[in-house]
Residue, then its C-alpha position, 0 to 999 in steps of 0.5 A: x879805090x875803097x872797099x866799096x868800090x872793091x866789093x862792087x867790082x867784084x859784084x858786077x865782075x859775078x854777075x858778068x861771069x854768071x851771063x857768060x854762063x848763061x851764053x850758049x855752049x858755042x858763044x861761051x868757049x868763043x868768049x872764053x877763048x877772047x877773053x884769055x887773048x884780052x887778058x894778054x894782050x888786050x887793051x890797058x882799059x879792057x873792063x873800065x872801057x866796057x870792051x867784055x860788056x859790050x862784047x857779052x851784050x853783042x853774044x847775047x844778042x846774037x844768041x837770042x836771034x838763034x845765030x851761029x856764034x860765027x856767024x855774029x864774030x865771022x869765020x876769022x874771029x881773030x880779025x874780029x878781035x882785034x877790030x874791037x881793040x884798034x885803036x886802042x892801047x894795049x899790053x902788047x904795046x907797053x912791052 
């Protein structure tokens, strides 16, 4: 990996950061708090595997058609997560 691609990480990682801003004060603490749980124990391949994208992209969504964060992840958010990374190789595995 050269400089570029470090810089351009790093470019898409702010721009990523300032759209989870921009989410609604509800959407946001829900996203913070799966994102910290990811970072755990989430899949190996959490940024590269579009998991946090697609997951911003689907509260986006949710928050522009005026629904309730718990209405798009459902009352078990737990169970929602973990449903995004069946499948799918995570830290937790390797230990």
């Amino acid at each position: 990996m050269g400089v570029r691609d470090l810089i351009e990480g790093k470019k898409q990682w702010r721009a990523h950061v300032a759209r989870v801003k921009a989410l609604p004060p509800d959407y946001r603490i829900v996203y913070d708090e799966i994102q910290r749980y990811l970072f755990k124990v989430g899949p190996v391949d959490l940024i590269d595997g579009g998991v946090l994208p697609g997951l911003l992209d689907f509260f986006e969504e949710g928050a522009a058609a005026g629904r309730r964060v718990l209405d798009v992840t459902g009352a078990d958010v737990a169970a929602f997560v973990d449903g995004l990374i069946k499948g799918s190789p995570t830290y937790a595995d390797a230990d």
